[in-house]
Phi, psi and omega in degrees: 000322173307333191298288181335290181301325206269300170316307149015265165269348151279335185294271192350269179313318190302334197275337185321097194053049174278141163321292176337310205270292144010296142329277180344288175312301165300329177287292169328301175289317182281320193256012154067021205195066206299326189277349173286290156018277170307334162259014161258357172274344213246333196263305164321283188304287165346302187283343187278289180338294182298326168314305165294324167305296174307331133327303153349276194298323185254044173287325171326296227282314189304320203251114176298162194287017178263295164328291181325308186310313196254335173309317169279319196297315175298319177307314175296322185307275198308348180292328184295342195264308181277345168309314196273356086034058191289149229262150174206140176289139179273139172322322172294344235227358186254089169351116181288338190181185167243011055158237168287332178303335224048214170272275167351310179288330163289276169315315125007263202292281187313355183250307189302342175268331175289333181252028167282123174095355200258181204308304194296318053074274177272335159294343154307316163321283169279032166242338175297323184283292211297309202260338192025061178242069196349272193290338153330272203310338219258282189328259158030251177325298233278296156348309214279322165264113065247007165242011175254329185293289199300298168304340136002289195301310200281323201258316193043210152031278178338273208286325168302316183280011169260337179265130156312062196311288165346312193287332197312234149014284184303320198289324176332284154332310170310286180267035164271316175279339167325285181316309190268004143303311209258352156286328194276009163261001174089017179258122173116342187248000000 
């Protein structure tokens, strides 16, 4: 349960004004039409997620654990140093149309291509390796974009201009470095 709630609650925070989430927000005005939208973030992020996660995991088997220890521990660190990095969307990365795809199809393929590399993305990575729980870190993360998205989609405008994306971000940050201190001290493992 800890993988989960802990996965959870950083992908959340970690997406507060995240590209992805910014997407969100453009798919939503242009296509006017949130539940496909939303199960094409949600079909996407699963499949990214999992992907990463299985990496994670078989980040384990490779690597021993004193390497493993500093190897997450550097990793959370650096995630704490790009929370603070603020995040924008690229001229690429904003959907032209829905073409042959639709909306669903369309949002799919752009989300699933916006979060190759991304924050979110590689803390899958490493929280699958720190807890070597697959589907814990996968449910987790996966969540974790759909309570940062999905009101995106639904609420839009409103709610980015109501959240303290900064504090959003330093607390982010915090705790990502939190984390990679007590891996690189062997606490938690």
């Amino acid at each position: 349960m800890e993988a989960f709630l802990i996965s959870t609650g950083i992908v959340a925070l970690a997406e507060m004004g995240d590209k992805t989430q910014l997407l969100s927000l453009v798919l939503a005005a242009r296509f006017r039409k949130p539940w496909p939208i939303v199960l094409g973030i949600f079909v996407a992020t699963l499949a990214n997620h999992a992907l990463a996660g299985a990496v994670g995991s078989w980040v384990t088997t490779v690597l021993g654990p004193d390497v493993l220890r500093w190897v997450l521990g550097a990793s959370f660190i650096a995630m704490a140093v790009w929370m603070l990095i603020p995040d924008k969307l690229d001229d690429g990365d904003t959907p032209s149309g829905t073409s042959q795809w639709g909306v669903f199809g369309t949002t799919l393929i752009a989300f699933f291509l916006a979060e190759m590399g991304d924050k979110t993305q590689i803390a899958t990575v490493a929280l699958a390796a720190q807890y070597q729980q697959w589907a814990a870190v996968v449910a987790g993360t996966t969540l974790g974009m759909m309570i940062a998205n999905a009101p995106v989609v639904w609420f839009g405008d409103r709610l980015v201009k109501k959240v303290p994306i900064r504090v959003v971000h330093l607390i982010s940050a915090l705790i990502f470095a939190v984390l990679g201190v007590l891996a690189i001290m062997g606490v938690g493992a």
